[in-house]
PyMOL Python script that loads the backbone (N, CA, C, O; Angstrom):
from pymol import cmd

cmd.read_pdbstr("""\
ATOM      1  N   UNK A   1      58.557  -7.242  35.994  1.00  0.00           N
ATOM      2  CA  UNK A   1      59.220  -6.331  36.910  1.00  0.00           C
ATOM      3  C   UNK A   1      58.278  -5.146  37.155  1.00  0.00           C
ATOM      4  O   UNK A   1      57.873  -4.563  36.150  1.00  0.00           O
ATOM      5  N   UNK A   2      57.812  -4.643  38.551  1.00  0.00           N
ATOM      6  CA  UNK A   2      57.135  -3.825  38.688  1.00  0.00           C
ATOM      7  C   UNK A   2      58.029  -1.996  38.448  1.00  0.00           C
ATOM      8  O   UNK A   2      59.184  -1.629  38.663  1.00  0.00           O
ATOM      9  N   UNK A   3      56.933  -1.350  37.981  1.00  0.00           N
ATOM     10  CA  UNK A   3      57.218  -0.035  37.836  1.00  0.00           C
ATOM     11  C   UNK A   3      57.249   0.572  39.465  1.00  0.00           C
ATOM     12  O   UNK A   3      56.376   0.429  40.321  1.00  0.00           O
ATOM     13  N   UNK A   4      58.758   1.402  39.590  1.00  0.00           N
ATOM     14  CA  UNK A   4      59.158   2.108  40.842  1.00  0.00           C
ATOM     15  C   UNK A   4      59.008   3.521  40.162  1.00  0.00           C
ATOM     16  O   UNK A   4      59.661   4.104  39.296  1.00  0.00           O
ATOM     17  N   UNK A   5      57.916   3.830  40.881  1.00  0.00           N
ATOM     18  CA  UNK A   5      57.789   5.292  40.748  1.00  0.00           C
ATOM     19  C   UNK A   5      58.706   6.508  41.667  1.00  0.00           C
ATOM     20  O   UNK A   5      58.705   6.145  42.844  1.00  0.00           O
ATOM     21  N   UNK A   6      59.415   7.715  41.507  1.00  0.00           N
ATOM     22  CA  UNK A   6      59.774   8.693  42.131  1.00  0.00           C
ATOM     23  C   UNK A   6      58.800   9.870  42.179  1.00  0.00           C
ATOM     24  O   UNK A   6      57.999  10.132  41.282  1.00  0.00           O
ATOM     25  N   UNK A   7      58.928  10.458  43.159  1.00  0.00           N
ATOM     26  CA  UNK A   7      58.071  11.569  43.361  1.00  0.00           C
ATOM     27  C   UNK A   7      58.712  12.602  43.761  1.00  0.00           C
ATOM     28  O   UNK A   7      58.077  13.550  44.224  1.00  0.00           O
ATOM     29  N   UNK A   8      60.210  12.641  43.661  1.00  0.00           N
ATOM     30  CA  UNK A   8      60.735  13.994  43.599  1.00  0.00           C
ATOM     31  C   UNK A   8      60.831  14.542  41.999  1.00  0.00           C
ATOM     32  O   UNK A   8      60.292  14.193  40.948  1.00  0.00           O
ATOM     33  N   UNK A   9      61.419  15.172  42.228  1.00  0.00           N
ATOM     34  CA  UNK A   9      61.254  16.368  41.158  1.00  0.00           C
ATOM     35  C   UNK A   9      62.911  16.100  40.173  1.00  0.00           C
ATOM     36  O   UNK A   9      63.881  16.852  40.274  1.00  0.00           O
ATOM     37  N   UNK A  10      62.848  14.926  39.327  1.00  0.00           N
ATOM     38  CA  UNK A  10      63.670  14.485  38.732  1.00  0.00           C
ATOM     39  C   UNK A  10      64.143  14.981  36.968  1.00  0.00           C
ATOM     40  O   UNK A  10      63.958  14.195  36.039  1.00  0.00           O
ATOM     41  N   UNK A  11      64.588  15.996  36.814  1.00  0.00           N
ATOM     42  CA  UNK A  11      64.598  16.437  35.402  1.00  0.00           C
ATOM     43  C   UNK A  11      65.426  15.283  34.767  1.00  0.00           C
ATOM     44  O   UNK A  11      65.858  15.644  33.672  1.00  0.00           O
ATOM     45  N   UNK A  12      65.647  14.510  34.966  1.00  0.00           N
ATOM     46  CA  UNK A  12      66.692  13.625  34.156  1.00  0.00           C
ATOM     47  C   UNK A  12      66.221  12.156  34.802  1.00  0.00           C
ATOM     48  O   UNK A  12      67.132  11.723  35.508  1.00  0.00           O
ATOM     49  N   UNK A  13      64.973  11.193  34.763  1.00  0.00           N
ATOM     50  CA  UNK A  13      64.456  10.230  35.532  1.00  0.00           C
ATOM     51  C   UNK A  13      65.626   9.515  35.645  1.00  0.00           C
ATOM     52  O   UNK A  13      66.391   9.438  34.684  1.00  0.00           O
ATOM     53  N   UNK A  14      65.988   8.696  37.262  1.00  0.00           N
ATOM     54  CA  UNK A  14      66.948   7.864  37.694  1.00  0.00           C
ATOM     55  C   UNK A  14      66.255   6.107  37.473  1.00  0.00           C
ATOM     56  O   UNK A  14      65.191   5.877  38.048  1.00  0.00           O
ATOM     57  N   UNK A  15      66.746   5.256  36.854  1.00  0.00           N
ATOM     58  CA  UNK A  15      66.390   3.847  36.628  1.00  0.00           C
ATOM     59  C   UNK A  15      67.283   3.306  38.502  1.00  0.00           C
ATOM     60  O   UNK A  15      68.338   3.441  39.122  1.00  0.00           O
ATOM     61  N   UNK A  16      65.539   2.511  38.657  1.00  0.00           N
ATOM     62  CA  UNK A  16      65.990   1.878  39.710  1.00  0.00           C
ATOM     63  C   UNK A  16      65.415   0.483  39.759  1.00  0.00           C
ATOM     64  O   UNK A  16      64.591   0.051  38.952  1.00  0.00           O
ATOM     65  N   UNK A  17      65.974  -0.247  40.876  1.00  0.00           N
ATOM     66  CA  UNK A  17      65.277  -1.527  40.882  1.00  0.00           C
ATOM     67  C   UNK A  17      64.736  -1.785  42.388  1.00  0.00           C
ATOM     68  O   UNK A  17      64.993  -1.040  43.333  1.00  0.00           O
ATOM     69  N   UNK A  18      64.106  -2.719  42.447  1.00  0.00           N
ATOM     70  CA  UNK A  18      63.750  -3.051  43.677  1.00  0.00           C
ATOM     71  C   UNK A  18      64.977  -3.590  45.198  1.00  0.00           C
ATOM     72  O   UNK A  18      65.178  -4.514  44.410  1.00  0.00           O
ATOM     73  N   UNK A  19      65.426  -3.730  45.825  1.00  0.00           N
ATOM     74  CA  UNK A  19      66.348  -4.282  46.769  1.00  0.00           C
ATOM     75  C   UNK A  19      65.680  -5.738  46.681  1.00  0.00           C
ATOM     76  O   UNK A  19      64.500  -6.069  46.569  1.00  0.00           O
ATOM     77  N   UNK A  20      66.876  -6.495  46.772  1.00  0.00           N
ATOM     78  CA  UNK A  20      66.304  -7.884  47.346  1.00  0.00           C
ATOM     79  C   UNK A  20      65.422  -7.996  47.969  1.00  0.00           C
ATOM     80  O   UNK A  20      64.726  -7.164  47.387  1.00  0.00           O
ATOM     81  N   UNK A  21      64.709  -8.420  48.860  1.00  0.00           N
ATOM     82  CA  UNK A  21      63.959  -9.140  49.893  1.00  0.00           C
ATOM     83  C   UNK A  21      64.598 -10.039  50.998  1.00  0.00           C
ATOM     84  O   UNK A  21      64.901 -11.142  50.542  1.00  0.00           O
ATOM     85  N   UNK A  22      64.818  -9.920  52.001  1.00  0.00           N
ATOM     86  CA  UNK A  22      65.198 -10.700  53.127  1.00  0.00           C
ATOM     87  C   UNK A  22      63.935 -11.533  53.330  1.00  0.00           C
ATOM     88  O   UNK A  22      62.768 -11.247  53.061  1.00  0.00           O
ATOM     89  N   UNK A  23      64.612 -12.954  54.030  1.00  0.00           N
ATOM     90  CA  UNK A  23      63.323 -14.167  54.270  1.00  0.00           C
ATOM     91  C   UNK A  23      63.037 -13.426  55.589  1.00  0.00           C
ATOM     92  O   UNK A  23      61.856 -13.151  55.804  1.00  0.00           O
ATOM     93  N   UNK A  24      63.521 -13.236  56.068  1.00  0.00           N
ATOM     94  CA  UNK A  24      63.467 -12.495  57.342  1.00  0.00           C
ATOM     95  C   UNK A  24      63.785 -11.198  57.892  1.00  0.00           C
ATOM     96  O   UNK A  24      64.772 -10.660  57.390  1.00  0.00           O
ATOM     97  N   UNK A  25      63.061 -10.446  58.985  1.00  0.00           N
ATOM     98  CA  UNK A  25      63.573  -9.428  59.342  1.00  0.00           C
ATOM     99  C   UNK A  25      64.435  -9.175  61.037  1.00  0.00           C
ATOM    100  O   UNK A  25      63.872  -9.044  62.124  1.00  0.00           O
ATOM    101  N   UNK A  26      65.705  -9.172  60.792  1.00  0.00           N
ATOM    102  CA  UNK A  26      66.353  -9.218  61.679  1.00  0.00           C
ATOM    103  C   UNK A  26      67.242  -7.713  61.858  1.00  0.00           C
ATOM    104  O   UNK A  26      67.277  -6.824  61.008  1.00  0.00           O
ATOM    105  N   UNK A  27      68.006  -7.695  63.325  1.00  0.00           N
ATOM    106  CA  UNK A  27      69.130  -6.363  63.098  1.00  0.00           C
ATOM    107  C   UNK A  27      68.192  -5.428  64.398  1.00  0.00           C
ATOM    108  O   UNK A  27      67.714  -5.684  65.504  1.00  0.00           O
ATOM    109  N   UNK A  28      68.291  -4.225  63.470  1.00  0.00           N
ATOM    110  CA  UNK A  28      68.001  -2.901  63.680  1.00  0.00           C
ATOM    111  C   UNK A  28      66.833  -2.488  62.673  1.00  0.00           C
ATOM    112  O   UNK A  28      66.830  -3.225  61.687  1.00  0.00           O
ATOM    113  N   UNK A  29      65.988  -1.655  62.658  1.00  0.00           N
ATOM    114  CA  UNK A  29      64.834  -1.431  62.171  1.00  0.00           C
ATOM    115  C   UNK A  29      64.913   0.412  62.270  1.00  0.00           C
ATOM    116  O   UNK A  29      64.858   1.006  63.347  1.00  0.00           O
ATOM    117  N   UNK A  30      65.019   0.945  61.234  1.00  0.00           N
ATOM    118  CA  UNK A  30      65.005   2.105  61.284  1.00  0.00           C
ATOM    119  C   UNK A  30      63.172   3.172  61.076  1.00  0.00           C
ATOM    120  O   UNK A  30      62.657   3.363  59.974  1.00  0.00           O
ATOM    121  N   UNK A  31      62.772   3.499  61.952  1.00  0.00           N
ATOM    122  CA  UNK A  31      62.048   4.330  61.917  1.00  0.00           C
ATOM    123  C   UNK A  31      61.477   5.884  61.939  1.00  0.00           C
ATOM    124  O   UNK A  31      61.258   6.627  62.896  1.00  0.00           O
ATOM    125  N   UNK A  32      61.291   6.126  60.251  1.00  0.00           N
ATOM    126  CA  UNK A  32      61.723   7.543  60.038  1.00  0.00           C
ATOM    127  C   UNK A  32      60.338   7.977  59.823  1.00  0.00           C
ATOM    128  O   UNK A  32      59.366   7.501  59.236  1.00  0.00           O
ATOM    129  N   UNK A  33      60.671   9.450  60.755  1.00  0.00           N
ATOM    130  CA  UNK A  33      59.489  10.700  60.552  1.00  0.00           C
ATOM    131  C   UNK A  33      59.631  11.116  59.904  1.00  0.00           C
ATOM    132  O   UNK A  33      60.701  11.723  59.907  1.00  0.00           O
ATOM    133  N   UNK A  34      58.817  11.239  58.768  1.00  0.00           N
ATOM    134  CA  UNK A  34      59.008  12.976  57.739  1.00  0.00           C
ATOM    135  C   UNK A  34      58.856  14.007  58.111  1.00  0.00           C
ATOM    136  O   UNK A  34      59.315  15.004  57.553  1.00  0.00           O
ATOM    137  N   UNK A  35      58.219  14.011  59.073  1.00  0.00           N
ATOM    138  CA  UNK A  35      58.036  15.277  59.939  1.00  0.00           C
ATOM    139  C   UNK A  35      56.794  16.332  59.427  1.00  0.00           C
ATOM    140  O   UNK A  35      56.890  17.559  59.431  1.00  0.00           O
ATOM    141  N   UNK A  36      55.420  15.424  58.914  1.00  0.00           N
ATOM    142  CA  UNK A  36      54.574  15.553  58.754  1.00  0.00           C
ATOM    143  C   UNK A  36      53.731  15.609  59.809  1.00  0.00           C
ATOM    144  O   UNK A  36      54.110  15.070  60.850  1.00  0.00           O
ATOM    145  N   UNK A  37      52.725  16.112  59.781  1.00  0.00           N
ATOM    146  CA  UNK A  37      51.478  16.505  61.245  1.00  0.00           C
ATOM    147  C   UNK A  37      51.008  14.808  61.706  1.00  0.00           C
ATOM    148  O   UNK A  37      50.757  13.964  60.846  1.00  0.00           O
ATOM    149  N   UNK A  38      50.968  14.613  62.734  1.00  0.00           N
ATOM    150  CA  UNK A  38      50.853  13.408  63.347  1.00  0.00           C
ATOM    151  C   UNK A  38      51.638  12.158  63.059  1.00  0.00           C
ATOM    152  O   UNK A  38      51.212  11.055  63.403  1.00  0.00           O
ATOM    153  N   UNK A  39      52.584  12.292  62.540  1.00  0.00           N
ATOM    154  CA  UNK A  39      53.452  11.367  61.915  1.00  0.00           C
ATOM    155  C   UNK A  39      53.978  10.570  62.699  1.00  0.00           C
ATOM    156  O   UNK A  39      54.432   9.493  62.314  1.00  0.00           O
ATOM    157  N   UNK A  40      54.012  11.062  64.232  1.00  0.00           N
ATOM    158  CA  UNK A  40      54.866  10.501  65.431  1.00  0.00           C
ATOM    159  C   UNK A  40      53.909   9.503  66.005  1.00  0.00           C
ATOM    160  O   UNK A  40      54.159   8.309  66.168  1.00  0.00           O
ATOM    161  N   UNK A  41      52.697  10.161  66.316  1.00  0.00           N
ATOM    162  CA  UNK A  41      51.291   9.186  66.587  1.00  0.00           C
ATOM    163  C   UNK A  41      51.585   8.140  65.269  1.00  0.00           C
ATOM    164  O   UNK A  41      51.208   7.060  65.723  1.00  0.00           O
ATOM    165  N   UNK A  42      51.875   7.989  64.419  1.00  0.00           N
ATOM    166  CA  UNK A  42      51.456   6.730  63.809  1.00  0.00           C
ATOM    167  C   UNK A  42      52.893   6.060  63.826  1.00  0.00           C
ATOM    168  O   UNK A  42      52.809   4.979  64.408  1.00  0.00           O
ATOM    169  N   UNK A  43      53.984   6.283  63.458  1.00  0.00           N
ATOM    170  CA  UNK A  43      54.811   5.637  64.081  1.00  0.00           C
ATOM    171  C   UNK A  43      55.215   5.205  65.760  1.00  0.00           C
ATOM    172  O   UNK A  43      56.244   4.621  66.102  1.00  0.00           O
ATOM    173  N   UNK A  44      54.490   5.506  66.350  1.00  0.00           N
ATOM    174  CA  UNK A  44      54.347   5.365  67.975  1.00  0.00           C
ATOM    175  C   UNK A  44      53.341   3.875  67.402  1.00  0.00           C
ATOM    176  O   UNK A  44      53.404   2.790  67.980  1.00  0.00           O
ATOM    177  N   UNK A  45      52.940   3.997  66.845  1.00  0.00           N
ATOM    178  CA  UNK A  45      51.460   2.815  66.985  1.00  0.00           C
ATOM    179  C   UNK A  45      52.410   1.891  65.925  1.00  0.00           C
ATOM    180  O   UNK A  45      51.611   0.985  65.692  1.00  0.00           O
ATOM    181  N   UNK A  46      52.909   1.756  65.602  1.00  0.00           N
ATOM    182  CA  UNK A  46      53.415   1.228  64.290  1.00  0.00           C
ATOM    183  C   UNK A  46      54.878   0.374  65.554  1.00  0.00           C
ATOM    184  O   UNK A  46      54.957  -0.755  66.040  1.00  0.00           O
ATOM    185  N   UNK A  47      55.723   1.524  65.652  1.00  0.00           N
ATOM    186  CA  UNK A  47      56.695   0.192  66.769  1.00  0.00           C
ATOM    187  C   UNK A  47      55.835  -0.398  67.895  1.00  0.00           C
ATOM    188  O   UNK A  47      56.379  -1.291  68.544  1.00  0.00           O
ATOM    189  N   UNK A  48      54.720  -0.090  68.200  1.00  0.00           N
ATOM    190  CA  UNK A  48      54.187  -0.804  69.299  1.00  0.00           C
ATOM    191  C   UNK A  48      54.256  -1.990  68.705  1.00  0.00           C
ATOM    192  O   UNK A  48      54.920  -2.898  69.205  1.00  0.00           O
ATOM    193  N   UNK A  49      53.129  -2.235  66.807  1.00  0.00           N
ATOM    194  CA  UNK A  49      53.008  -3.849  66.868  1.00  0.00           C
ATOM    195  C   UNK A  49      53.587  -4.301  66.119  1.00  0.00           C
ATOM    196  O   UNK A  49      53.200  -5.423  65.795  1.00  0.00           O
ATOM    197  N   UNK A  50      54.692  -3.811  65.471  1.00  0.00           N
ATOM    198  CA  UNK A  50      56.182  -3.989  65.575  1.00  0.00           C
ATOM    199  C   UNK A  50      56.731  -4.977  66.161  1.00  0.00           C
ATOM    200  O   UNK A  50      57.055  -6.024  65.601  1.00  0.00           O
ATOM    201  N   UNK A  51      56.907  -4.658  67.584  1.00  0.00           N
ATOM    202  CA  UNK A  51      57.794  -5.086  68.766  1.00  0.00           C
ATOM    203  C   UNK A  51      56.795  -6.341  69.215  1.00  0.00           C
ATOM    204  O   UNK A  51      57.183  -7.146  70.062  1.00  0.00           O
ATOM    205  N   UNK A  52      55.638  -6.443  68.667  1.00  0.00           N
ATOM    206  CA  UNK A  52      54.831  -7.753  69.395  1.00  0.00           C
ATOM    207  C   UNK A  52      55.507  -8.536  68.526  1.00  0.00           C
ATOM    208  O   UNK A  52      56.227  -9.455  68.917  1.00  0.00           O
ATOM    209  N   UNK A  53      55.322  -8.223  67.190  1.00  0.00           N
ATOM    210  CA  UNK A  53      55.111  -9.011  65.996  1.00  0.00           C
ATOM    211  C   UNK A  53      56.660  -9.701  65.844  1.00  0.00           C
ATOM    212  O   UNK A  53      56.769 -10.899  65.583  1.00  0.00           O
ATOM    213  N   UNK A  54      57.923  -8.766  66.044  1.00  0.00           N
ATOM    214  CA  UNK A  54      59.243  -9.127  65.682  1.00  0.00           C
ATOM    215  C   UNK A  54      59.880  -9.060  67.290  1.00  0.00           C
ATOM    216  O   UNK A  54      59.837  -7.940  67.798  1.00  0.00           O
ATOM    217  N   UNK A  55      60.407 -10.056  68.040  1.00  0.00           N
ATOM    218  CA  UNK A  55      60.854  -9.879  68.920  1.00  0.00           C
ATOM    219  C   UNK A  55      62.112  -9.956  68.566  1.00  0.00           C
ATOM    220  O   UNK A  55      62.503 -10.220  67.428  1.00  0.00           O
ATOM    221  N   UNK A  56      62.831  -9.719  69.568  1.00  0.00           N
ATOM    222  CA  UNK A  56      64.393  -9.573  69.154  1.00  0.00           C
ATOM    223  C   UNK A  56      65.311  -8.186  68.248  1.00  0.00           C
ATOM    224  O   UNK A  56      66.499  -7.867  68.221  1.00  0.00           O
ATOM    225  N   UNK A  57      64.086  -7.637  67.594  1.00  0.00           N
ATOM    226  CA  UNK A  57      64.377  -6.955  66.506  1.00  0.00           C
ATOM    227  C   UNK A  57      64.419  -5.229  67.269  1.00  0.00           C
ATOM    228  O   UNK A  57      63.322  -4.812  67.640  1.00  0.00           O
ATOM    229  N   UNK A  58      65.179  -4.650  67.400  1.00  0.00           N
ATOM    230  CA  UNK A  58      65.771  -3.561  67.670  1.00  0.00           C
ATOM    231  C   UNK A  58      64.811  -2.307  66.865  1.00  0.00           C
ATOM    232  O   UNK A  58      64.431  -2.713  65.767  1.00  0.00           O
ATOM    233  N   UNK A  59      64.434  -1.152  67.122  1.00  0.00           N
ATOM    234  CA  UNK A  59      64.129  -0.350  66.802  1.00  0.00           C
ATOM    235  C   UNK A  59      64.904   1.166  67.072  1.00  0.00           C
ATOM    236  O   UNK A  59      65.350   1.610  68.131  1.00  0.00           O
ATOM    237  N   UNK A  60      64.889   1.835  65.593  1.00  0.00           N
ATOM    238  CA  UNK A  60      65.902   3.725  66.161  1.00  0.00           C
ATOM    239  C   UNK A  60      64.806   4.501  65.441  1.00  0.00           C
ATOM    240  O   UNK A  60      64.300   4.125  64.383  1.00  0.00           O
ATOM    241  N   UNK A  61      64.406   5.873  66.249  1.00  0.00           N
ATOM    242  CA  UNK A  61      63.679   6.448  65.564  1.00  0.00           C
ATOM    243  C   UNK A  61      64.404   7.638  64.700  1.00  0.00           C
ATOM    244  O   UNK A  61      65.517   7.878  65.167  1.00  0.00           O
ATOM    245  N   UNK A  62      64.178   8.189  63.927  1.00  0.00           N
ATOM    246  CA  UNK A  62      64.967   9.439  63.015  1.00  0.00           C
ATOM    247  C   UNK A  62      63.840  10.103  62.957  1.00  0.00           C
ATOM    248  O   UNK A  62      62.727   9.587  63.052  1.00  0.00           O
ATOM    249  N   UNK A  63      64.131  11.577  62.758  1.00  0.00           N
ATOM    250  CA  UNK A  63      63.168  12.456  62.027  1.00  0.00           C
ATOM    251  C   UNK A  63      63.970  13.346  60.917  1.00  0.00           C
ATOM    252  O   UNK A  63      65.096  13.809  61.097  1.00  0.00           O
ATOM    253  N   UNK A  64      63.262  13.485  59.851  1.00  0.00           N
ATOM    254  CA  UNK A  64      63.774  14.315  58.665  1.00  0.00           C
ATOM    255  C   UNK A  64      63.408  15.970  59.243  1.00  0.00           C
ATOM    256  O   UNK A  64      62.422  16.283  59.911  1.00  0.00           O
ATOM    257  N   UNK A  65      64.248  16.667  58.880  1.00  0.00           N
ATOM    258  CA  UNK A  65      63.990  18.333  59.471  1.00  0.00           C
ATOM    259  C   UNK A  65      62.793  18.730  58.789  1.00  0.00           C
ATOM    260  O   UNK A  65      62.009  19.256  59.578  1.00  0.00           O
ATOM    261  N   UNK A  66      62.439  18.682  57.815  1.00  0.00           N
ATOM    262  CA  UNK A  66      60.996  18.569  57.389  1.00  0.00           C
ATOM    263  C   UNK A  66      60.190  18.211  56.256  1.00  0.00           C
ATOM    264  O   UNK A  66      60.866  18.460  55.258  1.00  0.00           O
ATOM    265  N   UNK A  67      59.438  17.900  56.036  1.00  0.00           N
ATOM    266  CA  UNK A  67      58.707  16.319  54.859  1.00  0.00           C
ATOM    267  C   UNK A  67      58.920  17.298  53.325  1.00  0.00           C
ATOM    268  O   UNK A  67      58.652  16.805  52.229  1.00  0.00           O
ATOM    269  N   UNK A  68      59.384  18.576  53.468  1.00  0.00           N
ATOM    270  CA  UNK A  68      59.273  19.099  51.700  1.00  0.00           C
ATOM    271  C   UNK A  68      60.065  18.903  50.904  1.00  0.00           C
ATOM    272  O   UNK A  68      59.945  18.925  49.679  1.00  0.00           O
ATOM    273  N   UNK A  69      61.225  18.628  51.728  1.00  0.00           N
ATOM    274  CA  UNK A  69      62.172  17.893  50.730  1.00  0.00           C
ATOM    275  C   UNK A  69      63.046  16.415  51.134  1.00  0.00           C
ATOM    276  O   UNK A  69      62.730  15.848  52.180  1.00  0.00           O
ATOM    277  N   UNK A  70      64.144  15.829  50.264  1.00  0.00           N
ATOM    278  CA  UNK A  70      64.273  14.897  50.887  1.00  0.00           C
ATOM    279  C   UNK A  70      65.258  14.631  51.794  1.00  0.00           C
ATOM    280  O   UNK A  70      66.070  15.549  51.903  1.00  0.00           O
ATOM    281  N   UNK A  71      65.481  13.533  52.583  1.00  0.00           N
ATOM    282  CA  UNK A  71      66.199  13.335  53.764  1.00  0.00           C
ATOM    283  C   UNK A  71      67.899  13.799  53.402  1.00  0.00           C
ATOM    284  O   UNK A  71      68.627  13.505  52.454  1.00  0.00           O
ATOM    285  N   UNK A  72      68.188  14.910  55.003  1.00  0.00           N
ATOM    286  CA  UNK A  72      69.816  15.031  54.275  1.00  0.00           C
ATOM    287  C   UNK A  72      70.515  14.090  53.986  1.00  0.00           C
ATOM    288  O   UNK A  72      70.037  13.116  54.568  1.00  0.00           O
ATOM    289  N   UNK A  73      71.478  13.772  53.356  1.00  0.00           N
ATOM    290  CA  UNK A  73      72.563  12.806  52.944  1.00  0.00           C
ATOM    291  C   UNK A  73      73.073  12.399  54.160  1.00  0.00           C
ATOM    292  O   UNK A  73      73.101  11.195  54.411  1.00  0.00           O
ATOM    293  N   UNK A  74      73.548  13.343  55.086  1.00  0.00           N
ATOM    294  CA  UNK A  74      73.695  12.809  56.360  1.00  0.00           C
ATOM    295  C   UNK A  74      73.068  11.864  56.951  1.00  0.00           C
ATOM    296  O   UNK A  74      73.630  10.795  57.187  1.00  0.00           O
ATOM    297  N   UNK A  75      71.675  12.125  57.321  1.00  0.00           N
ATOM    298  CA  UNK A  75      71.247  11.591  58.248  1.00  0.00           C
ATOM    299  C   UNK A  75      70.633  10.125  56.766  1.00  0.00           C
ATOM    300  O   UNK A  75      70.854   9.003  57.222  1.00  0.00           O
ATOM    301  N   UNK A  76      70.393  10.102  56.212  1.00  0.00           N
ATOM    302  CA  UNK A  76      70.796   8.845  55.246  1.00  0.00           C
ATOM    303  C   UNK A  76      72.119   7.914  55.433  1.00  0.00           C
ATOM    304  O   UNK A  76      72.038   6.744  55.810  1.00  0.00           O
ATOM    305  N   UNK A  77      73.019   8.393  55.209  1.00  0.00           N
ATOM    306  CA  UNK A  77      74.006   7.866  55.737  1.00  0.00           C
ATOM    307  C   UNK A  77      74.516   7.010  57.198  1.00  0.00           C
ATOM    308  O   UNK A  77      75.292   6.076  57.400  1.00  0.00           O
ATOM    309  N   UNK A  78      73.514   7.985  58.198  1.00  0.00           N
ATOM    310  CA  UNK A  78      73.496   7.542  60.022  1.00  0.00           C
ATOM    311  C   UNK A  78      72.828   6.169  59.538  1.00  0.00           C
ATOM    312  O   UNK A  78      73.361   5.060  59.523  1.00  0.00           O
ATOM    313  N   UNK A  79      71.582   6.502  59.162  1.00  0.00           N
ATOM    314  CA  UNK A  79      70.732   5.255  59.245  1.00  0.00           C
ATOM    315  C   UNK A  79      71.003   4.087  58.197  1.00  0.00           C
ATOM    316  O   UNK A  79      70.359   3.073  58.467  1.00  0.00           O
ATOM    317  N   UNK A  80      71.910   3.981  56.918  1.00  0.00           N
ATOM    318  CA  UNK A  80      72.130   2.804  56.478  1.00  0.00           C
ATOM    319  C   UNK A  80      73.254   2.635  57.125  1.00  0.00           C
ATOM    320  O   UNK A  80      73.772   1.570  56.791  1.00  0.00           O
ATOM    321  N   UNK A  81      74.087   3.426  58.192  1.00  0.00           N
ATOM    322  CA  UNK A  81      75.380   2.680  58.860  1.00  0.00           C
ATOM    323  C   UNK A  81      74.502   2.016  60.515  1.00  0.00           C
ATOM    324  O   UNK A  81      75.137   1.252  61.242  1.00  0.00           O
ATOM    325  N   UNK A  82      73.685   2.258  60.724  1.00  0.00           N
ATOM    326  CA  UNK A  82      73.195   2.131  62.123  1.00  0.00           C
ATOM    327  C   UNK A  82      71.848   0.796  62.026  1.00  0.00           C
ATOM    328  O   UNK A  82      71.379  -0.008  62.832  1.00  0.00           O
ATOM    329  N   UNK A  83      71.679   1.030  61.023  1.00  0.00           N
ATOM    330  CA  UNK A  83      70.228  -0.168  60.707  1.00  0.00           C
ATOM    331  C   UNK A  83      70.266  -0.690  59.382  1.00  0.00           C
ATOM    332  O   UNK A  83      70.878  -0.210  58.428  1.00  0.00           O
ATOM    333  N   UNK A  84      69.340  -2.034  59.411  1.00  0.00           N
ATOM    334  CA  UNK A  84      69.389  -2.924  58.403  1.00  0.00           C
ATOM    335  C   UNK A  84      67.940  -2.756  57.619  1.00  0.00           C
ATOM    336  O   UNK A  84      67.991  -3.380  56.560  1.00  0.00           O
ATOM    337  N   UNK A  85      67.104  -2.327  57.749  1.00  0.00           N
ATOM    338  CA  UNK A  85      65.678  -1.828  57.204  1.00  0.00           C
ATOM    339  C   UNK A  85      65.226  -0.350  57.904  1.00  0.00           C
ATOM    340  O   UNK A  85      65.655   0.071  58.978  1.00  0.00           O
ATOM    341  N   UNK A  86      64.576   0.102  57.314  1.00  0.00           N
ATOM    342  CA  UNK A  86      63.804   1.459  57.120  1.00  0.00           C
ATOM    343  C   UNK A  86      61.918   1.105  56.859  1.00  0.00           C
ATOM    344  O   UNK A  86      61.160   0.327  56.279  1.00  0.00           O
ATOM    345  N   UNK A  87      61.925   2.093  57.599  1.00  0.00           N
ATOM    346  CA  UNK A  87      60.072   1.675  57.692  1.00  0.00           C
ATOM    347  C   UNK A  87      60.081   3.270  57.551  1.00  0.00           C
ATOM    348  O   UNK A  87      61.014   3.777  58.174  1.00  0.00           O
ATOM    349  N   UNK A  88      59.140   4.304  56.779  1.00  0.00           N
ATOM    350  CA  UNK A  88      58.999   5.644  56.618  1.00  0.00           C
ATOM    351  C   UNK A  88      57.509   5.894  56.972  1.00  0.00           C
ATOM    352  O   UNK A  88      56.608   5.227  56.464  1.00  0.00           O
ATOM    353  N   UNK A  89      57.334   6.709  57.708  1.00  0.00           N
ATOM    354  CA  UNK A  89      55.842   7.192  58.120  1.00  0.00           C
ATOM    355  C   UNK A  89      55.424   7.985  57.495  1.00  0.00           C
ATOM    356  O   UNK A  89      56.493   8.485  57.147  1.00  0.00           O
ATOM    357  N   UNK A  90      54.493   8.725  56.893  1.00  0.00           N
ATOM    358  CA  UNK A  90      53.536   9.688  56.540  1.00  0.00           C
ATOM    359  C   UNK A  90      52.258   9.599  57.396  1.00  0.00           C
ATOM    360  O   UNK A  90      51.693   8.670  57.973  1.00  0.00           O
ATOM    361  N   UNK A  91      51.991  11.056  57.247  1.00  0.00           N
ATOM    362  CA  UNK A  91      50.506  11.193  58.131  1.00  0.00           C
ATOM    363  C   UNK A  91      49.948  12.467  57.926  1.00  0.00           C
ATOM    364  O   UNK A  91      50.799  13.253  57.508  1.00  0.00           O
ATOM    365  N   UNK A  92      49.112  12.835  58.030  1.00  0.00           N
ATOM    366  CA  UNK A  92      48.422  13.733  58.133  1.00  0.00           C
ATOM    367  C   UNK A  92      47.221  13.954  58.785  1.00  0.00           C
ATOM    368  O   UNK A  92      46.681  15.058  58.724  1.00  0.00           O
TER     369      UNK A  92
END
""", "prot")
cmd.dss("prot")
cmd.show_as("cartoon", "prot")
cmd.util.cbc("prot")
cmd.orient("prot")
């Protein structure tokens, strides 16, 4: 079983596991900004070959209000009621 690392700031570490794996990727496809400097340029390039690669497959973009901390509960919530995978960008 591989080690899942966190990188927030956890005084009490949370045990997690991996999610299944789908054979396939179907649905809705959630694509989130952290709202890091160029982050949009690479998710712009990222649903382009995306959309070659998965046809059929739906794309929503999100942005987090900003990359220092983590995503509100809210908008967590929008996107596991609205989409079936999450793709997260970083950039700099």
């Amino acid at each position: 079983m591989p080690t899942i690392l966190d990188p927030t700031d956890e005084r009490v570490p949370v045990r997690r596991e991996l999610a299944p794996r789908p054979e396939a990727i179907t649905g809705t496809v959630a694509l989130l900004d952290i709202s890091k400097p160029r982050g949009a340029v690479l998710i712009d390039r990222l649903e382009t070959l995306l959309r070659e690669r998965l046809p059929g497959v739906s794309f929503q973009r999100y942005s987090k209000p900003t990359f220092t901390k983590p995503a509100p509960e809210d908008l967590r919530k929008r996107i596991a009621e609205e989409c079936h995978f999450v793709v997260e960008a970083l950039a700099d």
